[in-house]
Structures are given as structure tokens and as C-alpha cells.
C-alpha positions as CSV (number, residue, x, y, z in Angstrom):
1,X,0.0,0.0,0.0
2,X,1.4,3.4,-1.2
3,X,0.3,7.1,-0.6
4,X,2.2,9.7,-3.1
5,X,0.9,13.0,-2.3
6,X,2.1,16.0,-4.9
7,X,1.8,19.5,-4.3
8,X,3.8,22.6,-5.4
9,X,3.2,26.6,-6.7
10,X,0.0,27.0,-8.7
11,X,0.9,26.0,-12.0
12,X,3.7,24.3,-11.6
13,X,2.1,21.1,-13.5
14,X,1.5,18.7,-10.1
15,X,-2.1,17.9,-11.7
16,X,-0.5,16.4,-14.7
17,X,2.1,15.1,-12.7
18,X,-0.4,13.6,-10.3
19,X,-2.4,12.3,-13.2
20,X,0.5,10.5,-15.2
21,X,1.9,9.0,-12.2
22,X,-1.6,7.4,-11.4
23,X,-1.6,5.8,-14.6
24,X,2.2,4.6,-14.8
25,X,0.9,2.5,-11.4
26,X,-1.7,1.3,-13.2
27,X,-0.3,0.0,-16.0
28,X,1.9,-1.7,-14.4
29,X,-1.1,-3.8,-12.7
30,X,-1.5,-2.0,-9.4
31,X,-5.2,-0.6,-8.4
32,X,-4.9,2.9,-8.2
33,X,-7.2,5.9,-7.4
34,X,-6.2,9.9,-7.9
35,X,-8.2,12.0,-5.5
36,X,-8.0,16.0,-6.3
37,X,-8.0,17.8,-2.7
38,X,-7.5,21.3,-5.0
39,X,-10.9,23.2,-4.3
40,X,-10.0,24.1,-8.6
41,X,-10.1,20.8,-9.6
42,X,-8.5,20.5,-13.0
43,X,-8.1,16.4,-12.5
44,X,-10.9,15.7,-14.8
45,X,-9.5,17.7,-17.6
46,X,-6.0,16.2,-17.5
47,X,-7.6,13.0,-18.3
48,X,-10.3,14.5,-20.5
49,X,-12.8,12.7,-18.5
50,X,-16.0,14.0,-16.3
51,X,-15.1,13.1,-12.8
52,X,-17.3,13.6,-10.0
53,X,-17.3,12.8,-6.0
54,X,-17.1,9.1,-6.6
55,X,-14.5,7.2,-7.8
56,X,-15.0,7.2,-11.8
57,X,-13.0,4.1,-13.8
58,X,-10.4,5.8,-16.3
59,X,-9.0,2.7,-17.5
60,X,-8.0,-0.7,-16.1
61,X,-6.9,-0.2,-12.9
62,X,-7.4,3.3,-12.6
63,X,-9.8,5.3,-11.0
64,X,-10.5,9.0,-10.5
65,X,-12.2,11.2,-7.8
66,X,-12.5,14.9,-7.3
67,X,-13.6,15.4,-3.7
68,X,-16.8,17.6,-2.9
69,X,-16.0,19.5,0.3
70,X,-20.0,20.9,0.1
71,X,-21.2,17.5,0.2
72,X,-19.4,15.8,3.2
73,X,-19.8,19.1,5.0
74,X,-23.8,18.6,4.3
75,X,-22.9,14.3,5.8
76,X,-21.3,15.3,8.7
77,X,-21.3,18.5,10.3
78,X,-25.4,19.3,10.2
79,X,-25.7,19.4,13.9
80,X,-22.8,22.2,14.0
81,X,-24.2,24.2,11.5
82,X,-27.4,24.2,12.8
83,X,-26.2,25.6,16.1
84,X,-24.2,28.1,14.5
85,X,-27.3,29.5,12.0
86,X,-29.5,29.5,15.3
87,X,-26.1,31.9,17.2
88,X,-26.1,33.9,14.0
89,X,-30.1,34.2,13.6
90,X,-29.8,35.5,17.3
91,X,-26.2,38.1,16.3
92,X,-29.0,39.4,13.5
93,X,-27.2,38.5,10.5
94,X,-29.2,37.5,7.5
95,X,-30.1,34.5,6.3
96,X,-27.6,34.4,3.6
97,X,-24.6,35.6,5.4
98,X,-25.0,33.8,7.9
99,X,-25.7,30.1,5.8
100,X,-21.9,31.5,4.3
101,X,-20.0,32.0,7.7
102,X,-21.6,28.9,9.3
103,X,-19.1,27.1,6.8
104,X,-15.7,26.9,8.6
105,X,-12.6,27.6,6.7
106,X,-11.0,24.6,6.1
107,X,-13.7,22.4,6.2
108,X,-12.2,21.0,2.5
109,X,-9.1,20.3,4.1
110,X,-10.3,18.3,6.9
111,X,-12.6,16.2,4.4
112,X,-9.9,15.7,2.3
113,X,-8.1,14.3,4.6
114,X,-10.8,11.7,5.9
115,X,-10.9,10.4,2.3
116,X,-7.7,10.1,2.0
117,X,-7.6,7.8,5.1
118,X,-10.5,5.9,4.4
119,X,-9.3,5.1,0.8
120,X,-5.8,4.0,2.2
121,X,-7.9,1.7,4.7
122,X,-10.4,0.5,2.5
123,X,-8.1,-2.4,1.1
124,X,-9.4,-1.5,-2.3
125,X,-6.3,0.4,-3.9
126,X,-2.4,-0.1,-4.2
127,X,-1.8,3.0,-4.7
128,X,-3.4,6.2,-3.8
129,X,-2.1,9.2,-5.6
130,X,-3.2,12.5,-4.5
131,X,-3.3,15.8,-6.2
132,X,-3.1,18.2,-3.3
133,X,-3.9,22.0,-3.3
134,X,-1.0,24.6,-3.9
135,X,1.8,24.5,-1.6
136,X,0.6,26.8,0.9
137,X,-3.3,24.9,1.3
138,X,-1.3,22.0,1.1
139,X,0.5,22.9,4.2
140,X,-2.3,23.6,6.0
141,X,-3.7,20.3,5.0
142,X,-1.1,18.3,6.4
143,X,-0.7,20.2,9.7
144,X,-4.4,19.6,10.6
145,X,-4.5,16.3,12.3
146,X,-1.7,17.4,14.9
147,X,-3.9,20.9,15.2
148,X,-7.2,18.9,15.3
149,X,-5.4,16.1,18.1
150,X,-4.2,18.9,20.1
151,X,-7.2,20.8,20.4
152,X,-9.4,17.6,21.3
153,X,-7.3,16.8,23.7
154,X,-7.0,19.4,25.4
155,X,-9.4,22.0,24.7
156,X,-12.1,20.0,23.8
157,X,-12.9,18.2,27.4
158,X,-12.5,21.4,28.9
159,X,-15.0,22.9,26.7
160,X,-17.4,20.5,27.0
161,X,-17.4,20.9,31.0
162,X,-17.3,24.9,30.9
163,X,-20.3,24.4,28.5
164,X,-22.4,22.3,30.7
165,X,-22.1,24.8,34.1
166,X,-22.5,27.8,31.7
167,X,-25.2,27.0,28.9
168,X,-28.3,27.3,31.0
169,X,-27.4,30.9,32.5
170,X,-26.4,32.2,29.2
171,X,-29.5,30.8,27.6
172,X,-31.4,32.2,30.6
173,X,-30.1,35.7,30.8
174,X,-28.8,36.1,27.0
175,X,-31.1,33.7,25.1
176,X,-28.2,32.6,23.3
177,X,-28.4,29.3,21.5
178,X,-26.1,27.1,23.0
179,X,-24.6,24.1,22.1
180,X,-26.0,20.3,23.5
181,X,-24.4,17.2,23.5
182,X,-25.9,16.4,19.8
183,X,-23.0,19.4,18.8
184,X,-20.2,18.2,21.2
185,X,-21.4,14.9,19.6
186,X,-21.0,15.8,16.4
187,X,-17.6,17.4,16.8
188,X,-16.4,14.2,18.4
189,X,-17.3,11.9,15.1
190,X,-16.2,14.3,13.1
191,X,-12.7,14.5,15.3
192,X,-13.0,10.2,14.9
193,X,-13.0,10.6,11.1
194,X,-9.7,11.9,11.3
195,X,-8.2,9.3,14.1
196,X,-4.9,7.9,12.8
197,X,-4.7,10.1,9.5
198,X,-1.3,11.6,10.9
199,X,0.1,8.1,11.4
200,X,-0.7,7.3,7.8
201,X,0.8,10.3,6.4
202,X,4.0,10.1,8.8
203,X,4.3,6.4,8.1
204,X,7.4,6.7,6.0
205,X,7.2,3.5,4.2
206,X,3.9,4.1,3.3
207,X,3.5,7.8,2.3
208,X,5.5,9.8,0.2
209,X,5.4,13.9,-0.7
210,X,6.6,15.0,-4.2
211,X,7.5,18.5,-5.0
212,X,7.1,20.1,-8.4
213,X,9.3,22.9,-9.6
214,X,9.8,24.8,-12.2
215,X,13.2,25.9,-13.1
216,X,12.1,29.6,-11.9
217,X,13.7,31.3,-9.2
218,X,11.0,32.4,-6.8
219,X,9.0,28.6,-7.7
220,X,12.9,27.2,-6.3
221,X,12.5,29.5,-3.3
222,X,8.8,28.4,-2.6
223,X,9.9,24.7,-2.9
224,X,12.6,24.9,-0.5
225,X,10.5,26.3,2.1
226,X,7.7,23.6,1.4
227,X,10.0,21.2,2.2
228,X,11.8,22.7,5.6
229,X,7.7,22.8,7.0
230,X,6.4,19.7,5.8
231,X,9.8,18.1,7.6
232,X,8.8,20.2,10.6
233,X,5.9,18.0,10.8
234,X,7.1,14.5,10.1
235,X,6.5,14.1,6.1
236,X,8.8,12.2,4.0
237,X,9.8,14.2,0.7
238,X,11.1,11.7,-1.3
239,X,11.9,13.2,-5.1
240,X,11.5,16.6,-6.7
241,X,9.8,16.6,-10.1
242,X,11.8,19.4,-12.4
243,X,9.2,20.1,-15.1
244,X,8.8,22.6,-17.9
245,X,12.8,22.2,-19.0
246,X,13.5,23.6,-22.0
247,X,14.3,20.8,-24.6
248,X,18.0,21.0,-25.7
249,X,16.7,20.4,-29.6
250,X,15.5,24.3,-29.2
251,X,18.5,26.1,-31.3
252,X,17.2,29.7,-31.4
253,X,19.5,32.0,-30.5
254,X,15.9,34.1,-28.6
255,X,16.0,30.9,-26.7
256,X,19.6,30.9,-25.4
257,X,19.2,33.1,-22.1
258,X,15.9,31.4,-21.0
259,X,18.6,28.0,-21.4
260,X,21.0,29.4,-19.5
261,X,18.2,30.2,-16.4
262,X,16.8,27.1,-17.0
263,X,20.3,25.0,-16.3
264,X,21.5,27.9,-13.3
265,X,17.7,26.9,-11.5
266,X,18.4,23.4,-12.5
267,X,21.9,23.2,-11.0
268,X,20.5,24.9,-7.9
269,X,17.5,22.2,-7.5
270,X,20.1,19.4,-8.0
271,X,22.6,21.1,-5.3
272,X,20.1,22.2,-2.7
273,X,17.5,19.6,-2.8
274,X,20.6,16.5,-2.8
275,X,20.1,13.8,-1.9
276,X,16.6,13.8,-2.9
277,X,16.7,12.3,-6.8
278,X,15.4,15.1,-9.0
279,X,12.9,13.8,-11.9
280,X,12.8,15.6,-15.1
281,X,10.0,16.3,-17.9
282,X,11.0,18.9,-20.3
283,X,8.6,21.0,-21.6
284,X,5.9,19.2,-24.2
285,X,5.4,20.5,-27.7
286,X,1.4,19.8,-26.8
287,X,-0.8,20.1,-24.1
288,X,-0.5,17.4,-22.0
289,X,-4.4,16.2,-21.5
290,X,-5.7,12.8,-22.2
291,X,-4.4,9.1,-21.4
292,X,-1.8,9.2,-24.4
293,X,-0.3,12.3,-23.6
294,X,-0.1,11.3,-19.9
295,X,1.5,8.0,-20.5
296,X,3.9,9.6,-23.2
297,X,4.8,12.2,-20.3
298,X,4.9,9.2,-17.5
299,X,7.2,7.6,-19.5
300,X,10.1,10.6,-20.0
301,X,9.5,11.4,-16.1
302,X,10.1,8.0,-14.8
303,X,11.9,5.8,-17.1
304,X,13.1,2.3,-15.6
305,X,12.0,3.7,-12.2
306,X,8.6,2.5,-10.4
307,X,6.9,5.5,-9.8
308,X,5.2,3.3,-6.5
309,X,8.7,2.6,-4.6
310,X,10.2,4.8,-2.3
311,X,12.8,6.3,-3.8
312,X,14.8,8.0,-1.1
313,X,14.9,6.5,2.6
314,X,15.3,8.6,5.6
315,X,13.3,9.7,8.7
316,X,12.6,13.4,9.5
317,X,12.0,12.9,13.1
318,X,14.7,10.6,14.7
319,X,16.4,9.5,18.6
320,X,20.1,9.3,18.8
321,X,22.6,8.2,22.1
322,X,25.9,10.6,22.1
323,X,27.5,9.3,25.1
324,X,25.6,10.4,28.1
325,X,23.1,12.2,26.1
326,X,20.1,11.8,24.0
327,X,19.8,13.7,21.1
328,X,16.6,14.4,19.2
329,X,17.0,15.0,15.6
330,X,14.0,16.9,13.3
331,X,15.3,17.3,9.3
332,X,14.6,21.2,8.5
333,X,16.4,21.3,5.3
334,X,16.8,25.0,4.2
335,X,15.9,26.8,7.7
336,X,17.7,29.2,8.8
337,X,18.5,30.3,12.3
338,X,17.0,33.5,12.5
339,X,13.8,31.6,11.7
340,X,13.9,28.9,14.5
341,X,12.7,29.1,17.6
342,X,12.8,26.2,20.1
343,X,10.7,25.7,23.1
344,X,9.9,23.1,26.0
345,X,6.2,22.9,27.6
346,X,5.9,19.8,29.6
347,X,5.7,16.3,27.5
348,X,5.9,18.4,24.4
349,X,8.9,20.3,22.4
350,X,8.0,23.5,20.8
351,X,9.1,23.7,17.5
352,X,8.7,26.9,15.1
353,X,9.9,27.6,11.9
354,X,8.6,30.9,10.3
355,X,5.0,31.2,10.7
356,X,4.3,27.1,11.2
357,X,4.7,25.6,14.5
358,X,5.0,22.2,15.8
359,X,4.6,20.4,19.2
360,X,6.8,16.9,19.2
361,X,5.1,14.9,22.1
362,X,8.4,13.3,23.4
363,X,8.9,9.7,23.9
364,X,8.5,8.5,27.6
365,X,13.0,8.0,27.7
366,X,12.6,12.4,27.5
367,X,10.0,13.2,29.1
368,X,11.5,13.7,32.4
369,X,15.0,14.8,31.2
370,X,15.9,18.5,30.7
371,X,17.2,19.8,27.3
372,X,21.0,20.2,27.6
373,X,21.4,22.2,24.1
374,X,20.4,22.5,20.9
375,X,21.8,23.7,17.8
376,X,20.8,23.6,13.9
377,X,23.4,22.5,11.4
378,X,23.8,20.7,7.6
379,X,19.9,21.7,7.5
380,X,18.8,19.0,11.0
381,X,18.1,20.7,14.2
382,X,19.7,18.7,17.0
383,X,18.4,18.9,20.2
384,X,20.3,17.4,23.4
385,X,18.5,15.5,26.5
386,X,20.5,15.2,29.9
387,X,22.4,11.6,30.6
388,X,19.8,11.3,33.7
389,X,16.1,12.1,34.6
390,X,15.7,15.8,36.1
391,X,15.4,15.2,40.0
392,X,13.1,18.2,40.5
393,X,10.9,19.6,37.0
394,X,12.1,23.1,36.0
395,X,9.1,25.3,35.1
396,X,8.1,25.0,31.7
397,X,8.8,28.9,31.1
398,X,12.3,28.4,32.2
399,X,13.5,25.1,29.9
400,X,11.8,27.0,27.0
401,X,13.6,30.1,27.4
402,X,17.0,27.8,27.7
403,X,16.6,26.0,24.9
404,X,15.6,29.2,22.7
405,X,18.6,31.0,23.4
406,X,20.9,27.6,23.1
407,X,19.0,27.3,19.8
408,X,20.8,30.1,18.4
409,X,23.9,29.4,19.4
410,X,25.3,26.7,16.5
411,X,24.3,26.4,12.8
């Protein structure tokens, strides 16, 4: 069982990327399905084929499916809305505004990602190829399920009790609609649907990201922070699809300082993105739409190579002994140290890089062990445990603001 997910900068050509990879698995006999998680769903055209909210056969082997955000928001959170048009009927908005804002943003996301799961548990497919959103949906995609665990963990039960001591005297003195068990309910399936969808897509035997660039500078730039924040949160980036190059049979002299870009970006994907394997398509003479086109394009992108196999190894999250100490080690390929800040609360380590944060829950072996240092070099941020247990906890404030300022110390 495979998951290949493919994102990158609008336009970049993941969709036909997505598409041909799909059906290079299924010609070569697995069962495959492509999901589109892109709210623009241009799937259907790539393969010149109506495809809908159900999986559609393509060809042998292959199926399609453009996920319908409206419709699994209509299957599964009715009791929620419901609530919420009752608080906005009683705020005074209007009808219509207030049908719009009792859709949460994000809601496609979170769907997406249910199907993704139940596809990958169904036992139906090989392979399940997705065509994600642009890079920075995509992103907020994947860092859901650790937002979504966090929250029900934590905030959720308290919620719940507040809501049950304070309902009745709001809805006494206010008349405020509030919420009954049928919502906290309802939040709590919907929570379920997602329940091990961050083990699947951390799995890194199972599921695979794939970036696709351009040879263009500020697509290059975009790419290399794509993959510093989706190794921030435990996903595997395992090749780097180059498309769009510039064929060498172009001889035109009007064509000469686009080649020259084209190989500078192309050195620089090869160089910083090592020692990922970089796949390249140049660009076609046609548009690439239809099963022949796709297969033809397949075929150039992947050669000898099984587009299904994993085809580079290596964990982002990993445990290390050094002696007396345990070091934690999280890949951040391309962050710099100006952007990193490091913090400890409790069982968790604070991790942010730019605007994206992560909480690691630590193993039990560091829970109860201070950090000693950390320090980010060759693109992995190291972070040291004491040799022994702490005898007496420090407050969380303080082993935070020691490993932030340690954090900046190395690079």
C-alpha cells in the first residue's frame, strides 16, 4: 500500500504530474485511485474525463475522484451548523450571510483528509495518488491532524465541562443558543474521522510527498521552504519533479538566455534539494491532456524507475545516544537560524519555523529529562537531552527560554 501526495506553486504542473503518475501505477497492474484535494479541480480535464465525487474508472486499474468538500460538509457536520445558524439568527445576521459563515474555513481540508484515510484503509487500492492544493493549502492540509489532536485533547474536554455549568445561564439571561451534547457529539465523530490520519501520512514506508518545480527562481524559493515545513511535521519528501525544462533540440538564439536560467535553477534544484533524486520532464510540444499524452509524459519522467517505490529513505524525526546524552534530531532542510525558535512545555517540544509551528510529544526516555542544548546545522536541528532524569521539574517557562537562546547558538 502506497500514498504519493504532490503539491507545489500554482501551476507548476503537479495535476499532470499527479495524473501521469496514477496511470504509470496502473499499467503496471496496481489498483490505483487519484483524488484531487485542490478546491480548482482540474483532474478531470487532465484526463479529458467528467469526474465527480465518486471514484470514476479511467481505465483498467485506474480510478479518479475529485472530492466535494459541500457535500461531506452537508454528511457530517449538520448538527454544527445548525447551532451556529441558530447563534447567527440570534447576532442578526441574515439569512444568507449567515448560511456563508456557518461554513468553517478549512472544512475541504479536513474532508480531504478523511478520504484520503478511508481510501488507504479501504483495502481496495495499491496506490493512492493525491493531487493536493497549492503549496501553501497543502501545508495547512497536512498540519491539521496534529492541530485537530491537540485541540481535542485538550481544549475540547474542557470545553465540553465549561459548557455544561455555563449554557443554562447564558441561555437564561442572553437567550443565546447554545450548544448540546448532539453538537459536542458531532464534533467528536467528526474528530474520529480523522483518528490515525497523521500516522498514515508520517508512516514513511507508506506515504510519500513530491514537490514540483519549475526551473524559476521564486518557484525554487517556494519549494525549499515547502519542504523545511512539511519536515517540521514528520512528512517524508522523497523526489523533486523538475518540469517545464527547455528541450535541448531548441537552437534559437531568442531561446539561449531562458537556457542558461533554465540550467543555473536546474543546477541549484540538483545542489540544494541533494540527496533527494530530481525527476525531469521537459517542456511538451502539446498540451498534455488525455491518457496518451499522460502515458507519453509518465514515460520521460520515470523511465526504468517505479513511480510506487520509495525512492529516497530517511526519517525526519529521529532519537540518537551521544555518550551520556540523548539527542533528538528533526530534518529542517533550508531553515535558517534566525527563523527557528525552540521551546519546551511539559511532554511536548515547541518547534517553530517561520509562521508554522510544531509540538513533538516526546517519547517517555525524555519526558523527564531536561534539554541540555540544541543547535541547527547541515539543515537538521539537533536537540540534546540530559544523561539522567531531572530530579526536580524546572518550570516549563524556564527550559523553554533555555533552549531558545541555546538554539541560536550553532548552525
Amino acid at each position: 500500500m502506497r500514498v504519493l501526495l504532490f503539491t507545489g506553486k500554482g501551476g507548476v504542473g503537479k495535476t499532470t504530474t499527479a495524473a501521469a503518475t496514477a496511470l504509470r501505477c496502473a499499467e503496471a497492474g496496481l489498483r490505483t485511485i487519484v483524488l484531487s484535494t485542490d478546491p480548482a479541480h482540474s483532474l478531470g480535464d487532465a484526463f479529458a474525463a467528467e469526474l465527480g465525487d465518486r471514484p470514476t474508472e479511467l481505465v483498467t486499474n485506474l480510478w479518479g475522484q475529485q472530492l466535494d468538500a459541500q457535500l461531506r460538509m452537508e454528511d457530517h457536520w449538520d448538527e454544527i451548523r445548525s447551532w451556529l445558524l441558530e447563534v447567527f439568527e440570534w447576532a442578526g445576521v441574515a439569512a444568507i450571510e449567515a448560511e456563508e459563515l456557518a461554513v468553517v474555513p478549512g472544512l475541504d481540508e479536513i474532508f480531504a483528509l478523511a478520504d484520503i484515510k478511508d481510501c488507504a484503509d479501504s483495502g481496495q487500492w495499491d496506490v493512492v495518488v493525491v493531487d493536493c492544493a497549492p503549496t501553501a493549502e497543502t501545508l495547512r492540509l497536512l498540519s491539521l491532524p496534529e492541530i485537530m489532536r491537540w485541540y481535542m485533547d485538550r481544549v475540547f474536554p474542557m470545553s465540553r465541562k465549561v459548557n455544561k455549568v455555563v449554557s443554562p445561564i447564558l441561555g437564561r439571561l442572553a437567550g443565546l443558543p447554545v450548544p448540546g451534547d448532539e453538537v459536542f457529539g458531532s464534533a467528536s465523530r467528526f474528530y474520529d474521522r480523522l483518528d490515525g490520519v497523521r500516522e498514515l501520512l508520517t508512516d514513511t514506508e507508506l506515504t510519500s510527498v513530491r514537490l514540483v518545480v519549475n526551473p524559476e527562481r521564486l518557484v525554487v524559493a517556494e519549494a525549499r521552504r515547502t519542504h523545511t515545513y512539511l519536515s517540521l511535521f514528520g512528512y517524508r519528501v522523497d523526489a523533486v519533479v523538475a518540469n517545464r525544462l527547455l528541450p535541448e533540440e531548441i537552437k534559437d538564439p531568442w531561446f539561449d538566455r531562458w537556457k542558461a536560467l533554465h540550467a543555473e535553477h536546474l543546477q541549484s534544484i540538483e545542489e540544494g534539494f541533494a540527496p533527494l533524486p530530481i525527476l525531469k520532464a521537459q517542456m511538451a510540444p502539446d498540451e498534455l491532456v488525455g491518457i496518451d499524452a499522460l502515458r507519453g509524459f509518465a514515460e520521460r519522467l520515470y523511465g526504468t524507475t517505479s513511480p510506487a517505490d520509495v525512492l529516497h529513505s530517511g526519517e525526519p524525526l529521529s532519537i540518537h545516544k551521544r555518550g551520556a546524552t540523548t539527542e533528538l534530531h528533526v530534518e529542517l532542510p533550508f531553515a535558517e537560524r534566525d527563523d527557528l525558535e525552540i521551546g519546551r512545555r511539559d511532554e511536548e517540544l515547541l518547534v517553530r519555523v517561520g509562521p508554522y509551528r510544531r509540538a513533538i510529544m516526546l517519547p517517555d526516555s525524555l519526558r523527564r529529562r531536561n534539554v541540555s542544548a540544541a543547535s541547527l546545522r547541515d539543515g537538521v536541528l539537533r536537540v540534546s537531552f540530559a544523561g539522567e532524569p531531572a530530579a526536580t521539574s524546572e518550570s516549563p517557562d524556564s527550559d523553554a527560554k533555555g533552549a531558545k537562546a541555546r538554539s541560536g547558538a550553532k548552525r
